[in-house]
N, C-alpha and C positions, 0 to 999 in steps of 0.2 A: 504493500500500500504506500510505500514511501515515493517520493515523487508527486503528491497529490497536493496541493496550495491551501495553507489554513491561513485566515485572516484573522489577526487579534486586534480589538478594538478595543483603546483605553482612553477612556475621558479624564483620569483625574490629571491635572498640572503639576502636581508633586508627583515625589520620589523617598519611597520606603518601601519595606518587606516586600508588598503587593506587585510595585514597577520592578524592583530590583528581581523577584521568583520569573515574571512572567519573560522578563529578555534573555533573562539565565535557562529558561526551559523552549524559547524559541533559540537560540543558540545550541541548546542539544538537539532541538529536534530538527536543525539547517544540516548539525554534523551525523545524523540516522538518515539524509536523504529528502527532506522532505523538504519544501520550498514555503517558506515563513513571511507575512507582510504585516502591517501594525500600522493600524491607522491609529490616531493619535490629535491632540489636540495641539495646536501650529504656538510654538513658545513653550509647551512643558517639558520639563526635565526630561522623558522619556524619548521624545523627539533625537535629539541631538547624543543621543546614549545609543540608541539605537543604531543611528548608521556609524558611530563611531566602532559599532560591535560587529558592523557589516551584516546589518538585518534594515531594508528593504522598509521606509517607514515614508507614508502618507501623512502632512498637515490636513486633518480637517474638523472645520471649527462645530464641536459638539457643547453648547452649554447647556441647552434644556432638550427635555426629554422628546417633547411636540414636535422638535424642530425639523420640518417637514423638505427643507434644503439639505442638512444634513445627513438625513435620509436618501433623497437622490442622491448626492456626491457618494454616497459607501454604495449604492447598487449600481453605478457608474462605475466603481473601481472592481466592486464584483466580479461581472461581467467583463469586464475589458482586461482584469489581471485572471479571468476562469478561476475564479475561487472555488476549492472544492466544501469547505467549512467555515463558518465563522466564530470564534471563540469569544465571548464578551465577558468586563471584567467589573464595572463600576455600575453604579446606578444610572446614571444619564448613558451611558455607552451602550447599557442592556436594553434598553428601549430602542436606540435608535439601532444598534448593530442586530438588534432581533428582529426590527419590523422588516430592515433593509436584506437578510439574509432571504424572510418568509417573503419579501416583493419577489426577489430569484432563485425562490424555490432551491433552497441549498438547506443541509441543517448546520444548527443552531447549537451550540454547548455554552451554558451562563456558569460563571466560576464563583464559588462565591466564597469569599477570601476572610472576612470577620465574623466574630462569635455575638453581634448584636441580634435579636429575637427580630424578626419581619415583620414591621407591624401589619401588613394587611394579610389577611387569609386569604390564599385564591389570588395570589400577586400575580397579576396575566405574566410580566418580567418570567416566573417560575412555570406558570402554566402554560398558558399561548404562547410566548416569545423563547420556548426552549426545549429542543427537542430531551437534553439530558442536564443534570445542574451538577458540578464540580463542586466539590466542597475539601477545604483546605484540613478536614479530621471529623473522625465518629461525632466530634460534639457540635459540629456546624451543620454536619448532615441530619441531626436531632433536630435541629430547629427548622431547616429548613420543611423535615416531614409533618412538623406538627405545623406549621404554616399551610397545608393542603396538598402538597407535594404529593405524589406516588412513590413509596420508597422502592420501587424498581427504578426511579430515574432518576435518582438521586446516589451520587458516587463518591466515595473519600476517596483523594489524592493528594494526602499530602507532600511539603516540596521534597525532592530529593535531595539528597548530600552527593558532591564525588568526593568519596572517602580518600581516594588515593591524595587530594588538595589537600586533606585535614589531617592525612596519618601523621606525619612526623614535621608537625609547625619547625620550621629550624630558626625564623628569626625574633625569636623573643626578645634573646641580647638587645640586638639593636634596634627594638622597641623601646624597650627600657634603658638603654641610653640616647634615645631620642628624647624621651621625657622627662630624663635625672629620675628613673624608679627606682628604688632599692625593689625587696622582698620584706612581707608577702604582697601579691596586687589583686584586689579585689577588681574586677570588671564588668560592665555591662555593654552591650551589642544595641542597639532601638531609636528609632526614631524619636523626636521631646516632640512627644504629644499626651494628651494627659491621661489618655490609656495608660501609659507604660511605668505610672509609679516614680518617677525620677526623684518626687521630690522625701517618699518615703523612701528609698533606698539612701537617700541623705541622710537621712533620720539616722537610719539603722545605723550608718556607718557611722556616725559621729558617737550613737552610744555605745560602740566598740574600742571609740579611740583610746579609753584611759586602759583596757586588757591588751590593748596590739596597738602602741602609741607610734611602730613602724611601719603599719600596715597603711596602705595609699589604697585610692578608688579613680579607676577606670573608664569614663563616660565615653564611649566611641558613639558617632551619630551627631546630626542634624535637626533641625526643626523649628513651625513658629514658638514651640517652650524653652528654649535653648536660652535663651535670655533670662527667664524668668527662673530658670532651676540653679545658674551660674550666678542669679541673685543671692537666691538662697544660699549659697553655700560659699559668698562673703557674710553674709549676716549669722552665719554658726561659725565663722572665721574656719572654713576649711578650707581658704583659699592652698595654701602647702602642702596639704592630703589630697587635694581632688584633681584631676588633671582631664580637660575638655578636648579632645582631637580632632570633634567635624568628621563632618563623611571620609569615610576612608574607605581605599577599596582592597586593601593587604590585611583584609579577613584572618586566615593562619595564622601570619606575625601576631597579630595583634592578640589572640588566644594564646599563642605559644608566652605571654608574655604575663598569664594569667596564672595565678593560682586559683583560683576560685572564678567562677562565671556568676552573676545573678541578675533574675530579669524579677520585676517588682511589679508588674501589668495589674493592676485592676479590675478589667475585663477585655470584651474583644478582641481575642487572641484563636488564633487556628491551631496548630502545631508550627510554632514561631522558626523562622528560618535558624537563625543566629542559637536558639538554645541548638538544635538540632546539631549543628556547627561544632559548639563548642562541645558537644557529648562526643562526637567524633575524632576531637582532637585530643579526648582524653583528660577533660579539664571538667574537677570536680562540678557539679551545677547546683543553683539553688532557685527554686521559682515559685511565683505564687501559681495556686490550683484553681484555675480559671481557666476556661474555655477548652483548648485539646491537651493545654501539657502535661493533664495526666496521663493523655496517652504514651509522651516517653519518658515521662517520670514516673519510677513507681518508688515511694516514700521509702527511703529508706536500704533501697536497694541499687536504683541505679541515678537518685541523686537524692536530692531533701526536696521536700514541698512543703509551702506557710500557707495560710488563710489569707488571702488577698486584703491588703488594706490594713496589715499589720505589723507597723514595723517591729514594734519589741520581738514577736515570733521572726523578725525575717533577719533581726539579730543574733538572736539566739542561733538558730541555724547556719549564718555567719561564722560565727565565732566557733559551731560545735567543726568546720571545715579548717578552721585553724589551729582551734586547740591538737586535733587527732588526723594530721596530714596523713596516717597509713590507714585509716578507715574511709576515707574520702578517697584515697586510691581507688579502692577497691571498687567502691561506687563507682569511679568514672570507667573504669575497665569493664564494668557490667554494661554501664551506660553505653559504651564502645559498641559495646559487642550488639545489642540492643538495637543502635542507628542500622549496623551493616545489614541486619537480620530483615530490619522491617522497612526503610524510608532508605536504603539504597538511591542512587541517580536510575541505575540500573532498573531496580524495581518499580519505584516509579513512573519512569517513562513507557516501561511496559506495558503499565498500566494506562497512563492517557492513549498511548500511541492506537494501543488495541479500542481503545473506547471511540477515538474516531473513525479510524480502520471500518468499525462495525458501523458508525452511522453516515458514514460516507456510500459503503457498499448496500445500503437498504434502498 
């Protein structure tokens, strides 16, 4: 089936987990053969990543959902690039890249990337506008079924790792001496959005400094909270413990360069790229239990889990990864073992690959 033209359409303007999965899994599936385009909204970050990545991306202006030009220019491109699929990823993008698939009779796959509840039941986006709905883990594909969904047509995919990128991070060093780190380095992976906790993993980390007055915290990422979290954490004076790097795209390094990983999310969360990542690499983890990450964390075994929204617990857990560096091994080695078995690149793409495969050939 490879050779056959999927069109992915994304509306959102930014860039986190959602853009960053979807040009990482059209780049595997350019290198399995298969012929990739992305339409996109003309000025987002996605645009200009895109064909830097050498994947084939269309400017077209998608703001609202109605927008009935929009809609022509995607069955315009359709047709004229013989699309054989159209993959949709955002809200404003599922309307228009569904209606515009269902104008040229092509199917349709809606992905649907967060752990928020759907408020409408009988969402057409999930019903009419899709032949099958992606979902980023078990617990996004729960909501989407109780939304009205048929769970025949509702599928978990979550993203894949290539473990060969994560097995053996080698530049940690010179991570930590890019940043003046000592040991130990607590870190976090996520976009500063106020999903992701940033300002409780402040928390945490500040009520660990008087047990581990060595210990530094990690922020890798971008975002509009990025100001507002870097506020915070002059006003608990952690400006000498916390250390802000912005987008970065040396993933490995940056893990290798970690003793501990923690993601702090609140809600809306799939099976989050960046934990996945760092379980790969071998690097203890700690997260809150929201949305899919219990699917690869299992308490206690192959990392720690907190109650969302808790820092004293998400300290505590912290701290039990420092105090007992040979039992937080052992977790990540579980953890390890864990990624390869279940959320492979491999595995995964076998899994989309085969789910288009099927609704291309019907």
């Amino acid at each position: 089936m490879s050779g056959r033209t999927i069109l992915h359409t994304e509306s959102s303007p930014g860039w986190g987990g959602q853009e960053v999965r979807n040009l990482t899994e059209a780049r595997w599936l350019q290198e399995l053969g298969w012929r990739v385009l992305v339409a996109c909204r003309p000025g987002g970050a996605i645009l200009a990543r895109a064909q830097r990545a050498g994947i084939t991306a269309f400017p077209v202006p998608m703001k609202r959902a109605w927008d009935l030009f929009a809609v022509q220019r995607l069955v315009a491109l359709i047709r004229r690039e013989r699309v054989d699929l159209v993959n949709t990823h955002s809200s404003v993008d599922a309307w228009l890249g569904g209606m515009a698939a269902r104008l040229a009779r092509i199917p349709v796959v809606r992905s649907r990337h967060v752990s928020i509840p759907i408020r409408r039941r009988l969402n057409p986006v999930y019903t009419l506008l899709a032949d099958r709905v992606i979902t980023s883990g078990e617990a996004i594909r729960r909501l989407v079924i109780a939304a009205g969904v048929s769970p025949d047509r509702v599928v978990a995919v979550p993203a894949g790792v290539d473990l060969a990128a994560f097995s053996q991070p080698a530049g940690g060093d010179r991570v930590r001496r890019e940043f003046g780190l000592g040991r130990p380095v607590i870190g976090s992976i996520a976009m500063f959005r106020g999903s992701k906790g940033h300002d409780l993993l402040l928390e945490a980390f500040d009520r660990l400094r008087g047990q581990f007055p060595e210990a530094r915290l990690l922020l890798v990422g971008d975002g509009i909270r990025r100001p507002w979290v870097e506020s915070l954490a002059r006003e608990r004076g952690l400006n000498g413990w916390v250390t802000f790097t912005g987008f970065r795209e040396d993933v490995p390094d940056l893990l290798g360069a970690m003793d501990c990983f923690a993601l702090a999310s609140t809600r809306t969360e799939g099976v989050p790229q960046s934990l996945l990542q760092a379980m790969a690499a071998g690097v203890p983890v700690v997260a809150s239990a929201v949305g899919g990450i219990p699917e690869a964390i299992e308490d206690g075994a192959t990392g720690l889990l907190v109650p969302p929204g808790d820092p004293g617990a998400l300290a505590a857990a912290l701290g039990s990864v420092l105090k007992d560096p040979e039992a937080a091994r052992r977790r990540a080695a579980a953890g390890r073992a864990l990624v390869a078995a279940r959320f492979s690149r491999e595995r995964m793409m076998g899994r989309l690959t085969a789910l288009y495969g099927e609704l291309i050939a019907r």
